[in-house]
C-alpha positions as a LaTeX table, in Angstrom:
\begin{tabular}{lrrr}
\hline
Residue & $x$ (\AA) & $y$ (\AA) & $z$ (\AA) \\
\hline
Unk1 & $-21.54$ & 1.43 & 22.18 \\
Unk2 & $-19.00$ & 4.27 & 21.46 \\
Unk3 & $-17.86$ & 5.37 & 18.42 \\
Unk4 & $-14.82$ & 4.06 & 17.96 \\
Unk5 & $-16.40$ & 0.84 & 18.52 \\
Unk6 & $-18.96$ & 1.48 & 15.79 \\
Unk7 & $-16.37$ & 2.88 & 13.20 \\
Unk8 & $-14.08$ & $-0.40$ & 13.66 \\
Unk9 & $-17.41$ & $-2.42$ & 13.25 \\
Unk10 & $-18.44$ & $-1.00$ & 10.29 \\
Unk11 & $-14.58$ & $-1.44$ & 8.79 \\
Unk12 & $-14.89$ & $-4.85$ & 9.82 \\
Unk13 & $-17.93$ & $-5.63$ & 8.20 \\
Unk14 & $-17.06$ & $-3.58$ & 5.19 \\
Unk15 & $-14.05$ & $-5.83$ & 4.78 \\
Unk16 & $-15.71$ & $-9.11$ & 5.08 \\
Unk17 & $-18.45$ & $-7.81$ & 2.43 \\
Unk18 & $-15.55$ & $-6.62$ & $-0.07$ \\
Unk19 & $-13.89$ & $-10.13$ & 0.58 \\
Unk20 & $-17.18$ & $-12.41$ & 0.24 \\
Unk21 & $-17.81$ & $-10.46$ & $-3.34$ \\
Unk22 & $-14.62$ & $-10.62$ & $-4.37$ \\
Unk23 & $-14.91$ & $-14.52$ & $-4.17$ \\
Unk24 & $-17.93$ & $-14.36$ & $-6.38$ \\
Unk25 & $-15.85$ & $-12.01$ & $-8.73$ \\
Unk26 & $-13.30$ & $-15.23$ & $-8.52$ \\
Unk27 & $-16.15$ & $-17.36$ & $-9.46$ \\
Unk28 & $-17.44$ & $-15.92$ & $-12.65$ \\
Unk29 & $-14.00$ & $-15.00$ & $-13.75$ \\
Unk30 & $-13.10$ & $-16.76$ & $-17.25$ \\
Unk31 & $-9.64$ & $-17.57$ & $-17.00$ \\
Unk32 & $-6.75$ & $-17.66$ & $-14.48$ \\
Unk33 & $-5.22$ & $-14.22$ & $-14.70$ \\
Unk34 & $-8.31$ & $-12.58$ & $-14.41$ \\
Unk35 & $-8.99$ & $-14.90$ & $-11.26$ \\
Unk36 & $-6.06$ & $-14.29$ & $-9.83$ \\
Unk37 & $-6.48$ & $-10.40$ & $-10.57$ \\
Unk38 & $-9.89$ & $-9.97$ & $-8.54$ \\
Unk39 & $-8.33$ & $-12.55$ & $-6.01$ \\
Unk40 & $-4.99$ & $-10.86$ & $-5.45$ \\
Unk41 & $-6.86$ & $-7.07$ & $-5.85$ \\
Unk42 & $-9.85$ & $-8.31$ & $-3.04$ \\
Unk43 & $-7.71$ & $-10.18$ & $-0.92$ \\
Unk44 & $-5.93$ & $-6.85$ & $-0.45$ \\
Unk45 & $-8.35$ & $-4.49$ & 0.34 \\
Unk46 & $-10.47$ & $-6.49$ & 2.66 \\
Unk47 & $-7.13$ & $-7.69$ & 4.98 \\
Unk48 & $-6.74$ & $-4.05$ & 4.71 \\
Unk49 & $-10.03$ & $-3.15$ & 6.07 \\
Unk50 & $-10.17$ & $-5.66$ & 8.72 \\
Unk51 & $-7.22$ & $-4.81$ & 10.28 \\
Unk52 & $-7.60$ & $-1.19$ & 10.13 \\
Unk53 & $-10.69$ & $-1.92$ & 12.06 \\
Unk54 & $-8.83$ & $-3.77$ & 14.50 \\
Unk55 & $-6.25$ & $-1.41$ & 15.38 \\
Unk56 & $-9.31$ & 1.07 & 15.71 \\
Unk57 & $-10.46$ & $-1.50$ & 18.14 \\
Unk58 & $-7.65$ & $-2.02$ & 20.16 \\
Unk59 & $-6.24$ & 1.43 & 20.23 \\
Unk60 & $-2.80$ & 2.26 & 21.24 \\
Unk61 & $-0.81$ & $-0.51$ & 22.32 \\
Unk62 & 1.29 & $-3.46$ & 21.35 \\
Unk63 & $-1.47$ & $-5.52$ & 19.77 \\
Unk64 & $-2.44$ & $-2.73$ & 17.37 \\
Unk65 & 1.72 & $-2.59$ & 16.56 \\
Unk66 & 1.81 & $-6.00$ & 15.62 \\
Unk67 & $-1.72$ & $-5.86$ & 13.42 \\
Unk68 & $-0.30$ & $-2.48$ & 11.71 \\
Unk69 & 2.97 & $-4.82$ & 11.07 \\
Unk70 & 0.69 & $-7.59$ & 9.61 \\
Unk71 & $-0.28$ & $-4.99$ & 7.66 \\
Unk72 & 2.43 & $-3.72$ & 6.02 \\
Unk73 & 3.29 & $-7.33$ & 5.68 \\
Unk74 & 0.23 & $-8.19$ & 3.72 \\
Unk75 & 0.46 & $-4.92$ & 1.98 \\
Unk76 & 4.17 & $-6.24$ & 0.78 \\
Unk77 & 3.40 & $-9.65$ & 0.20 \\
Unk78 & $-0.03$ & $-10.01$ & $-1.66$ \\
Unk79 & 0.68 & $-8.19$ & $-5.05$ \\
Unk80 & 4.63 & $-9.80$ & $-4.92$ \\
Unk81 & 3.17 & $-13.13$ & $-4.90$ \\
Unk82 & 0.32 & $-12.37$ & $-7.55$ \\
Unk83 & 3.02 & $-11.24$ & $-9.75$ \\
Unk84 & 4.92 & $-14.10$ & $-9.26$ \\
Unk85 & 2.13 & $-16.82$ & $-9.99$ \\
Unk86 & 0.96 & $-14.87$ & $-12.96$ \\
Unk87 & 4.39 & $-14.81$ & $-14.59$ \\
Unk88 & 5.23 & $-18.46$ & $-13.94$ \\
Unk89 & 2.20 & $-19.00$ & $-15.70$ \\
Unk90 & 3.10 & $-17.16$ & $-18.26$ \\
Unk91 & 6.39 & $-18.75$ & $-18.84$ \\
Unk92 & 4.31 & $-21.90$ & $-18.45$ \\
Unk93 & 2.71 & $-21.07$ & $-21.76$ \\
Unk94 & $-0.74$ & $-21.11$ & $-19.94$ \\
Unk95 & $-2.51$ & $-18.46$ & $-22.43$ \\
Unk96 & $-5.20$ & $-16.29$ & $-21.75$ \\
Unk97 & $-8.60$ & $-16.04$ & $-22.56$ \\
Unk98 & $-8.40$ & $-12.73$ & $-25.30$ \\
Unk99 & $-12.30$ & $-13.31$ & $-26.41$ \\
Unk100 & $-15.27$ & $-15.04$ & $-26.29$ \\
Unk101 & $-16.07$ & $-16.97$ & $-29.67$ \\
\hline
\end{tabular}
């Protein structure tokens, strides 16, 4: 096993751990802006991870163009549509958890 092998394997596996405790993170969360916080924040960095990892994988060619396009894509996309749920929310006069009492 080389080492470009072994460094995509451990980003890989990195961002499959980051991604499996980021859904317990979703889990134990109290309310849905926090949820959709760790959710939006996890989701993130492990698609991140993962397909860094793959492009290490693959190398130079057209497969690691279109993963470093998926990318940026996800990159783009993720936080845009975590805004956008948490401010229809909002407007939706679905409050948030301030406390516990």
């Amino acid at each position: 096993m080389d080492i470009i092998s072994l460094v995509s394997s451990l980003f890989i596996t990195t961002g499959a751990l980051s991604i499996l405790v980021g859904l317990l993170g979703v889990y134990r969360m109290p309310d849905f802006y926090t949820r959709l916080h760790a959710a939006s924040i996890i989701d993130t960095l492990g698609a991140m991870l993962i397909l860094f990892g793959l492009i290490l994988y693959y190398g130079l060619n057209i497969v690691s163009l279109k993963l470093l396009l998926i990318l940026i894509f996800i990159l783009i996309t993720t936080p845009t549509a975590a805004h956008a749920l948490a401010k229809s929310a909002l407007h939706g006069n679905l409050k948030p958890i301030l406390k516990d009492d």
